[in-house]
N, C-alpha and C positions, 0 to 999 in steps of 0.2 A: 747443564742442569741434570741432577739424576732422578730417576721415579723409583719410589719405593712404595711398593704394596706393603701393607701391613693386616694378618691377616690372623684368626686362629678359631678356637672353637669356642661356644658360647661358654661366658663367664670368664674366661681366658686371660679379660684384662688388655687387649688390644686399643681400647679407646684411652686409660690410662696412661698405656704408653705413646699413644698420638699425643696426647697434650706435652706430655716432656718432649716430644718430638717439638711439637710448638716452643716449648718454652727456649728452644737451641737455636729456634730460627725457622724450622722447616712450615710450609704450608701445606695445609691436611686438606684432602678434600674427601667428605665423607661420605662414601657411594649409599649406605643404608639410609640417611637422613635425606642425600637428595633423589632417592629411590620413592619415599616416602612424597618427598613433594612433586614429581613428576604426576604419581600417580593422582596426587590433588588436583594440580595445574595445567599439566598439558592435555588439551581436550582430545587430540588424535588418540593417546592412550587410554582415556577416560573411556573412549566411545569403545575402542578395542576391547577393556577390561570389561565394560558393561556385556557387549555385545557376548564375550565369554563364559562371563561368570552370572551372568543374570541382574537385570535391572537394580534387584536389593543388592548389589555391592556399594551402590550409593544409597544416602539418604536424601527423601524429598527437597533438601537445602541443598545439596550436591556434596556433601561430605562423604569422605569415603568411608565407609561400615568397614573398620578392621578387622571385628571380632567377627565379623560374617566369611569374611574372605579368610582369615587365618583360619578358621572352622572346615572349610572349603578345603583348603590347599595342603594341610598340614595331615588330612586324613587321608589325602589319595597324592599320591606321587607322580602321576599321570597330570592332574589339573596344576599342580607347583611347577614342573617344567614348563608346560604351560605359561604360565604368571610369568616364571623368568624368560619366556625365550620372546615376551613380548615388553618386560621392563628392562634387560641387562641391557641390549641394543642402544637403549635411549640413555644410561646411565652413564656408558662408554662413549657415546656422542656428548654429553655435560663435561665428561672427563677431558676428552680431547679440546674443550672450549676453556678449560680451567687450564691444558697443559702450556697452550699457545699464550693466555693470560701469563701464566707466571713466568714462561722464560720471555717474552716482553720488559716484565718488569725484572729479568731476573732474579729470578729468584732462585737458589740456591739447592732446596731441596724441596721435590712436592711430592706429599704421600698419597698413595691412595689405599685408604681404609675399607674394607672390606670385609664379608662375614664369608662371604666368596669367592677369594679371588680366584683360587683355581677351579674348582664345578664351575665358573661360569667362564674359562677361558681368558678372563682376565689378566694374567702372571704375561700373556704373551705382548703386552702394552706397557711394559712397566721392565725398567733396568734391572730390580730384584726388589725379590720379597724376603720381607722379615715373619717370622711365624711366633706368636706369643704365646707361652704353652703352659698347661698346668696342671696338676693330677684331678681328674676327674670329681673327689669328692670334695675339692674347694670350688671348683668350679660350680659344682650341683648347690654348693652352701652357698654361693656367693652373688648365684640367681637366683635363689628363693628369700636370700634376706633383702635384694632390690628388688624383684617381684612381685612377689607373694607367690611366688607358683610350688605348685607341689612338685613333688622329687618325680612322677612320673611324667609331669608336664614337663619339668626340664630335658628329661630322656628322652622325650619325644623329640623336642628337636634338636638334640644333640643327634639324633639317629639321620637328620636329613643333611650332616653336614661330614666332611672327612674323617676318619679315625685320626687319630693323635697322630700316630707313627708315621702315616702316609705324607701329614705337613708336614710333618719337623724332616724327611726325606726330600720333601718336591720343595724344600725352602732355602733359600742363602746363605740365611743367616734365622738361629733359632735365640729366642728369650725366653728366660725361664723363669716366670712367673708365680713359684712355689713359695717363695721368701717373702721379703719384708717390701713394702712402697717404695723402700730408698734402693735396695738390692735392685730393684728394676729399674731404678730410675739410673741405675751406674750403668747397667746394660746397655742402656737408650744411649748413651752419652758416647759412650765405646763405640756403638754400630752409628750415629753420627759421626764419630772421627773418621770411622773406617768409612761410609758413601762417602764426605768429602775430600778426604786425603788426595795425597797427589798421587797414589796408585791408581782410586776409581777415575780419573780424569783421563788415564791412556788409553 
């Protein structure tokens, strides 16, 4: 079985290309989403995040206040490492329970999706990563027309994640996300052949 991070900068278009990854076979597992319910569910991190961020990261029903924590995190870069160096741990522990799942069942190809995979050390659990990339001002149009966010809200945190150049460097295999849904969806199809071919198997 191969692991493929798949990974790039916000608006980038990397979950797009997970699905066509799905659609070829491959199983996604996707560290944002189950990032997000970690922090709902598992009470060890619950008590940790509270104990960090202050009782109001939940609400009195136990939900977790996002906009209170994004509000938090996104203005101080000290409290985000923080956040991460007490969620990546447990995300990469879900990963390793999803990797033993699928080659069980064999499965073929498992990605793991990511907004991080390299800031948070991830790339070094994973056969190779794929980086989906795109010129910055479709990227900025592309999360504010699924947003709503303004152009400086997007910059902002585009600012807490790698520059372009540094993925498409530290990456395996780059996609280029500037064109059309189908253009990338030829790309996904390509870097498919290429993890399963009979050269990734030596």
């Amino acid at each position: 079985m191969t692991t493929l991070g798949v990974t790039g900068g916000i608006g980038s278009g990397k979950s797009t290309a997970c699905r066509f990854l799905e659609d070829l076979g491959a199983r996604v597992f996707y560290a944002d989403a189950e990032a997000k319910r970690l922090m709902q569910e598992d009470d060890a991190l619950r008590t940790a995040i509270a104990e960090a961020f202050g009782a109001d990261t939940y609400d009195a029903d136990g939900t977790l206040n996002r906009a209170h924590l994004a509000a938090l995190v996104f203005s101080d870069d000290d409290k985000l490492h923080q956040l991460n160096a007490l969620v990546h741990p447990k995300v990469f522990e879900a990963f390793g329970q999803a990797k033993e799942q699928a080659e069980a069942e064999e499965v073929e190809v498992l990605v793991h999706e990511a907004a991080l995979i390299f800031e948070s050390g991830g790339d070094a659990h994973l056969d190779a990563v794929a980086v989906v990339d795109a010129p910055v001002d479709v990227r900025i149009r592309r999360v504010r027309a699924r947003d709503g966010a303004s152009e400086a809200e997007v910059r902002a945190r585009m600012a807490h994640q790698l520059p372009p150049a540094e993925l498409r460097e530290r990456a395996d295999y780059v996609l280029d996300n500037s064109g059309s849904t189908e253009a990338l969806r030829r790309q996904v199809q390509a870097l498919y052949a290429q993890v399963t071919g009979p050269e990734a198997a030596q």
